[in-house]
C-alpha positions as CSV (number, residue, x, y, z in Angstrom):
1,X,-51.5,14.8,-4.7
2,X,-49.9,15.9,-7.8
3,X,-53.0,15.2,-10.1
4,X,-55.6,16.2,-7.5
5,X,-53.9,19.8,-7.1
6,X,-54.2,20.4,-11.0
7,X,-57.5,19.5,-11.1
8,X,-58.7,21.8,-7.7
9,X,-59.9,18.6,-6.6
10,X,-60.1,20.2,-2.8
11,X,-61.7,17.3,-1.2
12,X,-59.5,14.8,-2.4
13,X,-56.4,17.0,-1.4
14,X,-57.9,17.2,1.9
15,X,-58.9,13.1,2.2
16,X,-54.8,12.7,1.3
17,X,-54.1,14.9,3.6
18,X,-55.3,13.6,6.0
19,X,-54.4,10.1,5.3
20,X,-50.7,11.5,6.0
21,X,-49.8,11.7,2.1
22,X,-46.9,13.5,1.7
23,X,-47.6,17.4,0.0
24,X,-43.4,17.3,-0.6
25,X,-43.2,14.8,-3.1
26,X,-41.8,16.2,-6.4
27,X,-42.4,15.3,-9.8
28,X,-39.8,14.9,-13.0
29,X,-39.2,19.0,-13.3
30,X,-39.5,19.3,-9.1
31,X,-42.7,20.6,-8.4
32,X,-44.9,20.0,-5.5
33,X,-48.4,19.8,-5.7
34,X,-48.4,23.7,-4.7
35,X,-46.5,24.3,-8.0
36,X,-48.9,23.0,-10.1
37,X,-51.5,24.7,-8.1
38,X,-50.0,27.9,-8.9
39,X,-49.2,27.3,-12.3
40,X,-52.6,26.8,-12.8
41,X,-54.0,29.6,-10.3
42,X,-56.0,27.3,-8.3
43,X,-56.5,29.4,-5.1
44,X,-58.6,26.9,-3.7
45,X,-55.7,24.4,-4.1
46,X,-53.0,26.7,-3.5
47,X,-54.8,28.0,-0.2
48,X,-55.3,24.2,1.0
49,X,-51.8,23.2,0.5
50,X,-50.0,26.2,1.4
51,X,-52.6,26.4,5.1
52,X,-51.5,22.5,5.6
53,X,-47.8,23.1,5.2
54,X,-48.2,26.3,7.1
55,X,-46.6,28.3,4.4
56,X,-43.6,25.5,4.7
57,X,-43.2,24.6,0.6
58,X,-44.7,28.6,-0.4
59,X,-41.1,29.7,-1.6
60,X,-39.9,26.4,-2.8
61,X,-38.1,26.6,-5.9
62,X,-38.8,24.1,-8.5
63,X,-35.8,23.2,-11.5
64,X,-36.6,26.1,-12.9
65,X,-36.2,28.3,-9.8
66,X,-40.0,29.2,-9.9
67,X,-41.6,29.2,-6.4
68,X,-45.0,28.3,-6.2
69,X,-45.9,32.0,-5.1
70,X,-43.8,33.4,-8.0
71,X,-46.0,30.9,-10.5
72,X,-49.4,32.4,-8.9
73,X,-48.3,35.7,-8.9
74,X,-47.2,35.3,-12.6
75,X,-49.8,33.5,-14.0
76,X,-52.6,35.6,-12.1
77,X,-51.5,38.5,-14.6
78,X,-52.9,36.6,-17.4
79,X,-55.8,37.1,-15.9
């Protein structure tokens, strides 16, 4: 899910999804796939995950005490 959320890879997300993969799996720095989303201001990503969790991982703080929110609302300055 990981890889498939940094890559906005939307149908895949949704296939694992639907399979029952778990969206609350964290990698070595603890991010969710809605991190890396974020990171990377994927809306399309970010929007799947967050709709499927029903907001549930939005202001889940990774290692670095980042939410997902606070890493889309940060990077979308960049813009």
């Amino acid at each position: 899910m990981h890889v498939a959320a940094s890559y906005n890879a939307l149908r895949v997300m949704q296939y694992l999804i639907d399979k029952g993969a778990s969206m609350a799996t964290t990698d070595n720095i603890g991010e969710l796939p809605i991190h890396k989303a974020g990171r990377s201001q994927l809306f399309g990503a970010f929007k799947l995950l967050s709709t499927a969790s029903g907001g549930k991982y939005d202001e889940l703080p990774n290692l670095g005490r980042e939410t997902p929110l606070d890493l889309l609302r940060d990077n979308t300055k960049n813009f």
